[in-house]
C-alpha angles and dihedrals in degrees: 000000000000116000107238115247108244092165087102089049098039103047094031124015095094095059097018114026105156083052090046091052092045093049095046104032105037098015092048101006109049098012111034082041104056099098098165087078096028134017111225089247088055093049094039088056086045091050093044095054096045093050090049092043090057096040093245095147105167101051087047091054081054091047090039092057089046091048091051086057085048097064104261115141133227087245093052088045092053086048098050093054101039079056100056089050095089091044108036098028138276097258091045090052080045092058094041084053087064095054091045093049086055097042105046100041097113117117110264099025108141 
């Protein structure tokens, strides 16, 4: 069963709720959770490529970290951003690097 998504809730419903429930029900809820199109690895590469393509690094450490529980490896992720290098820009795949080298620092990440 997939855990239901309460970022959105818990950082902004308070102050944006209408954002927060979209975030969590249709984002999360409808889109991130519809597997038979897209399995969550696949969504969580694209996410992650758009978000690096676009400098939003601290939503792609947030999506980095996700992917990693999706199954992605360390090896799929280097590749994802030396590829996008060439796309998105070298100091933007430098400053992915950064958030790969933290997040996949565990012994036994590939």
């Amino acid at each position: 069963m997939v855990q239901k998504q309460t970022a959105g809730r818990d950082q902004l419903g308070d102050l944006a709720p209408q954002f927060a429930a979209l975030n969590d029900d249709v984002l999360f809820g409808e889109v991130w959770a519809k597997e038979s199109e897209l399995s969550a690895r696949d969504r969580s590469l694209i996410t992650c490529a758009s978000l690096m393509s676009q400098g939003l690094f601290p939503q792609l450490e947030a999506h980095m970290k996700l992917a990693k529980t999706n199954g992605v490896t360390k090896q799929e992720m280097v590749a994802l951003v030396t590829h996008l290098a060439f796309y998105a820009g070298w100091p933007k795949a430098w400053s992915a690097f950064d958030l790969v080298k933290a997040i996949y620092t565990e012994e036994g990440d590939k």
